[in-house]
C-alpha positions in Angstrom: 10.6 5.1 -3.7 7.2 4.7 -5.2 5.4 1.3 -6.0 5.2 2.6 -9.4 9.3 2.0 -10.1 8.9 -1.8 -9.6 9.2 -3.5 -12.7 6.2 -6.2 -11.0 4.0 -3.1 -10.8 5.2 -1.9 -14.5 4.5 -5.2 -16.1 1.4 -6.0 -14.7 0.0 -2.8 -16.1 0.7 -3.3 -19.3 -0.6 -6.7 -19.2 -3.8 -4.9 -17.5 -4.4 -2.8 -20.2 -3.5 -5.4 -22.6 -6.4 -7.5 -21.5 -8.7 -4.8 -21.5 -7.9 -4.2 -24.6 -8.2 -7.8 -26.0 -12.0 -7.8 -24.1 -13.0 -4.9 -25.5 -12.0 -5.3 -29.8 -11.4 -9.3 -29.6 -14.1 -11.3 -27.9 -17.4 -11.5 -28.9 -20.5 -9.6 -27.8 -21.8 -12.6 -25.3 -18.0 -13.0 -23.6 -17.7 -9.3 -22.9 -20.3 -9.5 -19.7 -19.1 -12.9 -18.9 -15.5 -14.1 -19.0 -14.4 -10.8 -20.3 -15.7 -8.9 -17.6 -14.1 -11.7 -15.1 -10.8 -11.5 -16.9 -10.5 -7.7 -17.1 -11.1 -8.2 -13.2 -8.5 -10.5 -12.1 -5.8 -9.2 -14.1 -6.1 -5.3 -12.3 -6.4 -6.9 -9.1 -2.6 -8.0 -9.8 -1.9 -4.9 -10.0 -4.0 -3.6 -7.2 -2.7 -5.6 -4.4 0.9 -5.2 -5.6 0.1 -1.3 -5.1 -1.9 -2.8 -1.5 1.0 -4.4 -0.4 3.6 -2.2 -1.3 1.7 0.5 1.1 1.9 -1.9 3.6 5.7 -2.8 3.1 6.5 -1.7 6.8 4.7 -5.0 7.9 6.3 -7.7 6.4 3.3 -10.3 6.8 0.9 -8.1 5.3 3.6 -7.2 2.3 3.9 -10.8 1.6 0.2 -11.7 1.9 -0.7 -8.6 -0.7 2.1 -10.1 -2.9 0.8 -13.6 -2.9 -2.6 -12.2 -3.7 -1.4 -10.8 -6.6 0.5 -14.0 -7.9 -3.2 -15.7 -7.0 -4.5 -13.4 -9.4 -2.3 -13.9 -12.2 -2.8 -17.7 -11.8 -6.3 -16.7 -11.9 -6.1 -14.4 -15.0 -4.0 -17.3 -17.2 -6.8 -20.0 -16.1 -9.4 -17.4 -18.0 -6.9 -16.3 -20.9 -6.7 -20.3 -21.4 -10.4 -20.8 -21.0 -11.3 -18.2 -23.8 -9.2 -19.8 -26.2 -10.3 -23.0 -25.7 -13.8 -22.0 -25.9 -13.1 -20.2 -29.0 -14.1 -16.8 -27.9 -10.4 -15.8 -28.2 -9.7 -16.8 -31.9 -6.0 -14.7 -32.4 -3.2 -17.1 -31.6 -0.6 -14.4 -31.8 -2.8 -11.9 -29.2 -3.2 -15.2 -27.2 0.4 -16.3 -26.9 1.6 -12.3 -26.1 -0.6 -12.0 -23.2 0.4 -15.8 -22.4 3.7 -15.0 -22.0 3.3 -11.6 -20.4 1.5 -13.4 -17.0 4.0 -16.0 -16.9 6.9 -13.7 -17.1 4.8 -11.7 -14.0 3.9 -15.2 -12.2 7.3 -15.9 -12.4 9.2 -12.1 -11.1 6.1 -11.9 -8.4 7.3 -15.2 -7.4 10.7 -14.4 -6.9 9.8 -10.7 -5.4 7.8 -12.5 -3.0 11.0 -14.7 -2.1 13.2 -11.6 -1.8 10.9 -10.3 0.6 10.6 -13.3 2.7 14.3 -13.8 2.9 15.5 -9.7 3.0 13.1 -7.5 4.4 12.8 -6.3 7.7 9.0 -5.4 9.0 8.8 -2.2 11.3 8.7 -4.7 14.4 11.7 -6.6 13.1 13.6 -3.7 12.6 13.1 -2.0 16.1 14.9 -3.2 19.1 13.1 -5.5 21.3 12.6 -4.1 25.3 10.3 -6.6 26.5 13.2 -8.8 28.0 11.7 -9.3 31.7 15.4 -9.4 33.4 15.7 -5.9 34.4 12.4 -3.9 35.7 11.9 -1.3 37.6 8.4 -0.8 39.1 7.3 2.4 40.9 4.2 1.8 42.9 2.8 5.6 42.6 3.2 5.4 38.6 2.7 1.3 37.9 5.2 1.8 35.1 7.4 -0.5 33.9 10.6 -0.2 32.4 12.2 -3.5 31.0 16.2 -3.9 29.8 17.6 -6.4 27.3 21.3 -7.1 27.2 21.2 -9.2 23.9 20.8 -5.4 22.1 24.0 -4.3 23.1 24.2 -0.8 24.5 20.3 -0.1 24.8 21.3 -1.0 29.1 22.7 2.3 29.6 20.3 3.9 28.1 17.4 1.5 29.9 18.9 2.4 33.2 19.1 6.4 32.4 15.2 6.5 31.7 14.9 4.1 35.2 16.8 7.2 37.1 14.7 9.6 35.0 11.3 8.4 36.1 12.1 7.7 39.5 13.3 11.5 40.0 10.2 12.4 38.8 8.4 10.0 41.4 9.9 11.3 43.7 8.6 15.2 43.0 5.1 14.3 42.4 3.1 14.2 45.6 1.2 11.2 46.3 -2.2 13.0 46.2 -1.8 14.0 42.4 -1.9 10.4 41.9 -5.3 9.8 42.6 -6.4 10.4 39.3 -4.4 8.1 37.3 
């Protein structure tokens, strides 16, 4: 799956190019170095950090942080939409209420995406099995390697106690004076 199927990613495209749009024809000559040029700003970094964070989706923290970002930025891109209008450099109510609506509809599906992903998704470490239990270890003084067991895993033991067998046969066949190096 790509970021560009999410409907988050979708919407705040259009209301990207929306607002680039409304900068460009709509606001006057002054505004398009100032607020326009701020505007045009926060609203692609909405879209930016959901396409950040989505390439970062294997770490759940950093997916989560990207996505909050971009709900920051949409805050941030109503404050300015609000803040041309009432300064009267945004004079078209109907232009003014479409994009309105547009970020709050976004605010509001980043907010629950961002809750879906706190409550549902597994991060890479989540989602591997955990081997640092310290009940079980083997140490082999020639190697210093340390193989740990955890029983909470289910059947990962047998497994654990294959690869113990394993590396001590091979401890075994190494001479000692081939371990200098190490």
């Amino acid at each position: 799956m790509s970021y560009r199927k999410l409907e988050i990613w979708k919407l705040a495209k259009e209301v990207s190019i929306g607002i680039h749009r409304m900068t460009l024809e709509l606001l006057p000559k002054f505004e398009m170095y100032e607020g326009g040029s701020q505007i045009r700003r926060s609203s692609k970094s909405i879209k930016s950090n959901i396409v950040e964070g989505y390439g970062r989706r294997r770490y759940k923290q950093d997916f989560i942080r990207f996505l909050t970002f971009a709900h920051a930025s949409c805050d941030e891109t109503i404050d300015h939409l609000e803040t041309l209008r009432e300064t009267g450099s945004l004079i078209d109510d109907s232009v003014f209420e479409h994009l309105h609506a547009r970020l709050n509809l976004l605010g509001s599906k980043l907010n629950l995406f961002i809750q879906s992903v706190e409550s549902q998704h597994l991060s890479v470490r989540e989602a591997t099995t955990d081997y640092s239990y310290a009940g079980d270890e083997m140490r082999d003084a020639g190697f210093g390697i340390q193989v740990t067991g955890c029983a909470r895993y289910g059947n990962h033991t047998s497994r654990i106690s294959h690869l113990k067998s394993r590396i001590s046969n091979l401890a075994s066949r190494i001479p000692k004076r081939k371990l200098l190096w190490i």
